[in-house]
N, C-alpha and C positions, 0 to 999 in steps of 0.2 A: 272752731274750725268747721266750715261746710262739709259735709259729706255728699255724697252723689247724689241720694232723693234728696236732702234739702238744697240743696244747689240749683236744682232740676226743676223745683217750685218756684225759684225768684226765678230764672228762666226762663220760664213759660209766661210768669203774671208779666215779666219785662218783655216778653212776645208781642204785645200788641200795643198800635203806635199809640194810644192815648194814654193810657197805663205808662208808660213810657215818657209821655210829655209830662203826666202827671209829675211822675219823679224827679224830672227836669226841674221841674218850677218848686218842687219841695229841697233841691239840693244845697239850698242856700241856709239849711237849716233852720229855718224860720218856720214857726206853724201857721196855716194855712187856713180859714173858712173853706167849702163848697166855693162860696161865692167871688171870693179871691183866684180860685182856683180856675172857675169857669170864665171870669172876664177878661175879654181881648178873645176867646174863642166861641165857635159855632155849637160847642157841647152843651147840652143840656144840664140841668145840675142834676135830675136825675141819671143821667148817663154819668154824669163823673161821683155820684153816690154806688154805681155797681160796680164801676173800677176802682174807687178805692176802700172797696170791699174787698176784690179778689185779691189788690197790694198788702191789704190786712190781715188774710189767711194766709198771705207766703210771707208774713212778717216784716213785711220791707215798712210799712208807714203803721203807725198807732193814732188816735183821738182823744180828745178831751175835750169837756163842755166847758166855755168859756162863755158864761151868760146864758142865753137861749140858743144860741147857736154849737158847732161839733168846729174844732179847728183840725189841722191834720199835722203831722212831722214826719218828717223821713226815718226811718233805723237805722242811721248809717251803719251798726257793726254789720246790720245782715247782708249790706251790698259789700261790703270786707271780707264776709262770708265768702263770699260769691267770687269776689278777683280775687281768692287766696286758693279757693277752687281752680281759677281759669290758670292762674300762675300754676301750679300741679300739671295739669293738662300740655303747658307751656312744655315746661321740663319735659314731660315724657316726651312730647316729640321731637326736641331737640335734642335730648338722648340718642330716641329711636334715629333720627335722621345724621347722627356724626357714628352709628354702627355703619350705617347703610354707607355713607361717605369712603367710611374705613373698608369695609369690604370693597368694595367697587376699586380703591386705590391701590387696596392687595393684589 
């Protein structure tokens, strides 16, 4: 189960839209080269080697060397992490928001 800072790390690294597309394109569970990753886009492979470095400090994607090349995969439990987090959050405010209802109706 995520707690606040680790939840708060896939958050941020999912903050920026390449980092983001990255994910997209790893959801299908399939592992990934650089070069897989970057083609059909304007990104450089060096730019998508320093995003899915920050995705690999907040745990979301790992690597493995398959030949001469690095492939990529997604973590799915960490994004699990994350919507079991956001599901928490859910709750409290719809908590918070059927007190608020009830007073008001009092």
């Amino acid at each position: 189960m995520g707690t606040a800072k680790t939840s708060a790390t896939i958050f941020a690294a999912l903050g920026d839209e390449t980092r983001l597309l990255l994910v997209s394109r790893l959801c299908d569970g399939r592992a990934m080269s650089i070069a897989r990753l970057t083609s059909g886009t304007d990104i450089t492979r060096q730019a998508v080697t320093k995003h899915l470095r920050v995705l690999q400090d907040a745990g979301l994607v790992c690597s493995r060397r398959r030949g001469r090349e690095s492939v990529w995969r997604l973590e799915q439990r960490r994004l699990a992490d994350a919507r079991h987090y956001l599901e928490i959050i859910s709750k409290q405010w719809d908590d918070a928001l059927g007190r608020l209802r009830k007073l008001v109706e009092d």
